[in-house]
VOGU-3710 file (C-alpha; in Angstrom, 3 decimals, decimal comma):
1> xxxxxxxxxx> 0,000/0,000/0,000  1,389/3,159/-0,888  2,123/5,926/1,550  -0,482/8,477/1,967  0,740/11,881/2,525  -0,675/14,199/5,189  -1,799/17,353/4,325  0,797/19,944/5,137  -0,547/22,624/8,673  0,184/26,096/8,053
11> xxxxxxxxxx> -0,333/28,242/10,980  -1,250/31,693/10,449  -2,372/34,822/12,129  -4,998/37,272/10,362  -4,839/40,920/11,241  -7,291/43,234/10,185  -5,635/46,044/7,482  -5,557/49,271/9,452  -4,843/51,095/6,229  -8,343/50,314/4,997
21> xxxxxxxxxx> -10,573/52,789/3,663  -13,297/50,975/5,408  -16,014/53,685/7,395  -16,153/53,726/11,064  -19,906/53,676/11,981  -21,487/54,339/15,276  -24,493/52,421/16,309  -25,942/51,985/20,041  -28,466/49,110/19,125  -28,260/45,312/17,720
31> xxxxxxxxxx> -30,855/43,411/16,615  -29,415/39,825/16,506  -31,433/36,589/14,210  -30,250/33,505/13,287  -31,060/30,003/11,717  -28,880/26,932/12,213  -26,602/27,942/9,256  -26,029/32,137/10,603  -26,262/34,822/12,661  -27,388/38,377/11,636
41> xxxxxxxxxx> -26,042/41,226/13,289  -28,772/44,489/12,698  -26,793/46,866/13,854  -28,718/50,367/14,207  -28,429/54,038/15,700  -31,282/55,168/18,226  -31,404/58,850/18,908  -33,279/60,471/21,600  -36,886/60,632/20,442  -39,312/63,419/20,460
51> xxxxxxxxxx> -42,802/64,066/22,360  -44,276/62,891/19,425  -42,285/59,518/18,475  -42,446/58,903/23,029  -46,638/59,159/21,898  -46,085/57,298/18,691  -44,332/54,782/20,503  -46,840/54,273/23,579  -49,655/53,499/20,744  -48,082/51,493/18,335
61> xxxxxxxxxx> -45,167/49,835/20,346  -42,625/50,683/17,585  -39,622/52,820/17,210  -37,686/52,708/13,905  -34,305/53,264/13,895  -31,659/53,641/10,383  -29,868/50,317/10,351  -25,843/51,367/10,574  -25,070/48,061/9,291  -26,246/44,796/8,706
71> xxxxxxxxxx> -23,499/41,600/9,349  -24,042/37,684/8,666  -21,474/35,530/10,437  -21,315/31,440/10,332  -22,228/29,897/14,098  -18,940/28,512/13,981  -17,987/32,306/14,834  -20,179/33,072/17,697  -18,411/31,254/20,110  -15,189/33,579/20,236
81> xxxxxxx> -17,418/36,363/19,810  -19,118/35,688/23,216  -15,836/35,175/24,628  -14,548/38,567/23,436  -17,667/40,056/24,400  -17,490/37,922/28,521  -13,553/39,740/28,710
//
């Protein structure tokens, strides 16, 4: 029987690019969903509301806010995000 090779480890360490042109955005709210196969991050900004969105709210039990961002991650993720979140 011929000799099977194993597959060759490379250990590596991924660092985000802080050269990026990526935006910094702000948000005070997350709305979080998931299914077996993801997790959606909703990630919005609340500002202070008005007399009329308090009277808005106390009828219809709704407050909309702009969504900021919007991030799907694999469950295998979540885990070391909950750690990083417990620290």
């Amino acid at each position: 029987m011929a000799d099977q090779q194993q597959p060759k480890q490379i250990n590596f360490t991924i660092l985000p690019d802080e050269d990026s042109t990526a935006p910094r955005t702000y948000a005070n709210f997350c709305s979080i969903a998931h299914t077996p196969f993801d997790f959606t991050l909703t990630f919005c900004e609340v500002m202070p509301l008005s007399e009329k969105e308090i009277k808005d709210a106390e009828t219809d039990h709704v407050v909309k806010a702009p969504v900021r961002a919007k991030i799907v991650v694999p469950p295998q993720l979540v885990p070391n995000l909950i750690a990083a979140l417990q620290e």
